[in-house]
C-alpha positions in Angstrom: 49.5 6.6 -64.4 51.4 8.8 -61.6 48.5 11.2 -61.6 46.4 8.2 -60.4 48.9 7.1 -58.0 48.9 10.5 -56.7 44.9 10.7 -56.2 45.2 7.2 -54.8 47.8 8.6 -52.2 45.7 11.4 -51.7 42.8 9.9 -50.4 44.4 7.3 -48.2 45.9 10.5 -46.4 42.2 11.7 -45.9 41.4 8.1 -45.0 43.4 7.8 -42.6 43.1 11.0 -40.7 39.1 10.5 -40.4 39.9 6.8 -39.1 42.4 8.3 -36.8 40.0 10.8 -35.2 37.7 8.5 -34.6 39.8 6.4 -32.9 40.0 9.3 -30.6 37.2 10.2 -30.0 35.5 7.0 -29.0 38.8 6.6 -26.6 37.4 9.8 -24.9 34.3 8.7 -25.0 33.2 10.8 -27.1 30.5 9.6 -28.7 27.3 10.4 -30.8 24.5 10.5 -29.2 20.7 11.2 -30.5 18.1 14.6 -30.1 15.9 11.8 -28.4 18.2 10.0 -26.0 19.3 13.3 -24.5 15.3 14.5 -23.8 14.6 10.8 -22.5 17.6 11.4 -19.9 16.4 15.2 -19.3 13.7 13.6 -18.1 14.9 10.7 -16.3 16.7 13.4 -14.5 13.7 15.9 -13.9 11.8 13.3 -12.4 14.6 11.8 -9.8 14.7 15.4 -8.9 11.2 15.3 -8.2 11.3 12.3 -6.3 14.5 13.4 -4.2 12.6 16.3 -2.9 9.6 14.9 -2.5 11.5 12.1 0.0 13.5 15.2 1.6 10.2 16.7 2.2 8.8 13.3 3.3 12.2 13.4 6.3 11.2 16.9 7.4 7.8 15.7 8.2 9.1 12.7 9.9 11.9 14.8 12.0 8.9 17.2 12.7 6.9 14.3 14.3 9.9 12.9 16.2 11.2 15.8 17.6 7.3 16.4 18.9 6.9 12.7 20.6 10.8 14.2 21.6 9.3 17.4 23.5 6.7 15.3 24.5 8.9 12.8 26.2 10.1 15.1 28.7 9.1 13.1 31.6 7.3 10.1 31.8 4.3 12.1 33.0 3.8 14.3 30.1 3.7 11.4 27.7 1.5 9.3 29.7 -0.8 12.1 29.9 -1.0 12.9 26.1 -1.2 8.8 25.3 -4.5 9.4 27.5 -5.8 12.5 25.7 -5.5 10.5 22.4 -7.2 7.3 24.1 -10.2 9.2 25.4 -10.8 10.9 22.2 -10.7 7.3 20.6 -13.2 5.9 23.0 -15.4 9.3 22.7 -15.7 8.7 19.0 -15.7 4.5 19.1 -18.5 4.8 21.7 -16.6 3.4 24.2 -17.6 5.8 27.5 -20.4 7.8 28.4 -20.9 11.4 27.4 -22.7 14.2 28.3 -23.6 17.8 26.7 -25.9 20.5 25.9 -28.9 18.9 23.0 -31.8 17.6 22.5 -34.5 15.2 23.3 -37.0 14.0 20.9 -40.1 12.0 21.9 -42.1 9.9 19.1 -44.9 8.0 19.6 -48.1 6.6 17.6 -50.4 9.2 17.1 -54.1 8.8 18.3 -56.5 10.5 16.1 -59.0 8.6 14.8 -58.8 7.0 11.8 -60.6 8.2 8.4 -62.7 5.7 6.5 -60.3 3.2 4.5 -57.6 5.1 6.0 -54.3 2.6 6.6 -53.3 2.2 10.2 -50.1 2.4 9.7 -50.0 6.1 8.6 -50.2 6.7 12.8 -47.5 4.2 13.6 -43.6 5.1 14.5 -41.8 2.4 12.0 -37.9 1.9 12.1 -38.2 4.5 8.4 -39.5 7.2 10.8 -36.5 6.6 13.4 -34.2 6.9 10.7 -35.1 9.9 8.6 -34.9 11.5 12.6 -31.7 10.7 13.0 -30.5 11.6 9.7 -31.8 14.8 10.3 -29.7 15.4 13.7 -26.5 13.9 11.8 -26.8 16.7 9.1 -27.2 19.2 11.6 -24.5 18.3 13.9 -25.2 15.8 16.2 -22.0 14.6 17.9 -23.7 11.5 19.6 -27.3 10.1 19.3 -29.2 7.4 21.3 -32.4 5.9 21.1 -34.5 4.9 24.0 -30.7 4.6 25.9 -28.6 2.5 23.4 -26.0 4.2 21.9 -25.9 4.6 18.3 -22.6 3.3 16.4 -21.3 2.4 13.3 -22.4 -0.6 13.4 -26.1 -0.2 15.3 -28.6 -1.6 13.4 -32.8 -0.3 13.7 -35.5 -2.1 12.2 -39.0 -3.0 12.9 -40.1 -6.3 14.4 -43.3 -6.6 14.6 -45.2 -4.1 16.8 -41.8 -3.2 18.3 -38.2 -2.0 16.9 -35.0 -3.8 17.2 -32.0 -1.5 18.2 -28.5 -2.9 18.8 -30.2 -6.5 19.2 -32.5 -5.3 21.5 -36.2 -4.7 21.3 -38.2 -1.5 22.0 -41.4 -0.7 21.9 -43.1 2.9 21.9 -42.8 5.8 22.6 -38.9 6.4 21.4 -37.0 8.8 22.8 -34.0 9.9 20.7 -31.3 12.3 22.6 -28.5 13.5 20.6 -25.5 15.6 22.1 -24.8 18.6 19.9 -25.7 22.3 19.0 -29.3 22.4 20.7 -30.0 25.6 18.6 -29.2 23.9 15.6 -31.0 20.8 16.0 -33.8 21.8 17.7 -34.4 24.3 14.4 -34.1 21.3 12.2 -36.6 19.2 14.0 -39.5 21.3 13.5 -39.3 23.5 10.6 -41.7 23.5 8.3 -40.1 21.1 6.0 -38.7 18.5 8.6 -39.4 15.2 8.8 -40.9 15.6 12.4 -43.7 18.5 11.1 -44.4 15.5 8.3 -45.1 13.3 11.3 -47.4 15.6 12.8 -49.0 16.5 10.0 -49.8 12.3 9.9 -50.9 12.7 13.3 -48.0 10.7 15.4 -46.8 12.5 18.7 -43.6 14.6 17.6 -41.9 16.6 21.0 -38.7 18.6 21.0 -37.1 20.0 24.0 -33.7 21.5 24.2 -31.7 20.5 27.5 -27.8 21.5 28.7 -27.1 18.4 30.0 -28.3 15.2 27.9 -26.7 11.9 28.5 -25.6 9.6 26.6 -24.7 6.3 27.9 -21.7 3.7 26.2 -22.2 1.2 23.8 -22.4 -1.7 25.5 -22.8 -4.5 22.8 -19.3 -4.9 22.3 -17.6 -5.4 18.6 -16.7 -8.7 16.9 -15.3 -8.2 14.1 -14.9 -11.8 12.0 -13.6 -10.6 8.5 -11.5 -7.4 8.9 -8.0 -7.8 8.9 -5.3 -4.9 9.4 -3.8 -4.4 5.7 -0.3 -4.4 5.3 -0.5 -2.3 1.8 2.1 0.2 1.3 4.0 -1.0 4.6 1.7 0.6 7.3 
């Protein structure tokens, strides 16, 4: 009987000591905490550092571009002028004035042999497919700015046959077409009449196919004008 009371008191001690250190610990806040919590905050932490650096680096570009419009904003002058440089290189690429440069000029017309027997007609007539395999051609070669028969060629230009004639920007044209683009003449002038071109195709049909390389072609504006019904500016991302 005492030796039970004795085992009894024995383990209330022990009792009491464990609840007595945990008491402490979770005042501390000390407490247990899994292998898998702790990776899960690692890398909550790893990737708030990755985004804190990536917005520092984000204010560096930002400081960088206003201490430039800074600089620039020396005297009302300067940044008029270089509001103006931007402007013109806007209309240059939207079409917007005239241009001028060294390139080329490329004349197609119907070609005049005579027919063989059964032969199709249209295989010595420009259609709006032979315009536009030309101008493809002087895009991929570098042409900066193209016009056909003096209507500047846009984004939003549109060529396609009508009839006996071709409809360019809303307007019709009959032949001959004259295409001038504005560009490396070397370049494009190559292009146009080597041996796998689209223009030694069209003289091998028989159609009239002329290249000649000039410093000083002009190209006039677009004159059309845009209307746009549909596009909207998009607020997406806060720009």
């Amino acid at each position: 009987m005492k030796k039970n009371v004795i085992i009894i008191f024995v383990i209330c001690i022990i009792v009491g000591f464990f609840i007595s250190v945990s008491a402490k610990l979770v005042d501390g806040q000390h407490l247990f905490v899994s292998p898998n919590v702790i990776n899960d905050l690692q890398t909550t932490i790893a990737s708030e550092k990755t985004e804190i650096a990536s917005i520092y680096k984000l204010i560096d570009v930002q400081r960088q571009e206003l201490a430039k419009y800074k600089d620039t904003y020396i005297s009302d002058s300067t940044f008029s002028a270089q509001l103006s440089k931007e402007l013109e290189s806007y209309k240059i690429f939207g079409g917007a004035i005239d241009l001028e440069g060294e390139g080329v000029s490329v004349i197609i017309d119907d070609g005049t042999r005579e027919l063989l027997d059964g032969e199709d007609p249209n295989n010595v007539l420009v259609h709006d497919a032979d315009l536009l395999m030309v101008l493809n051609e002087l895009k991929a070669n570098g042409a900066e700015a193209i016009s056909v028969n003096g209507q500047r060629l846009v984004n939003s230009s549109e060529i396609a046959c009508s009839g006996y004639s071709v409809r360019i920007n809303r307007k019709f044209y009959a032949r001959p077409f004259r295409i001038e683009a504005i560009g490396d003449s070397k370049r494009m002038a190559a292009s146009m009449v080597a041996p796998e071109s689209y223009g030694a195709l069209l003289k091998e049909y028989g159609l009239t196919f002329e290249v000649k390389i000039s410093d000083n072609i002009k190209i006039p504006k677009f004159s059309e004008g845009f209307n746009y019904k549909y596009m909207v500016k998009s607020n997406k991302g806060g720009n």
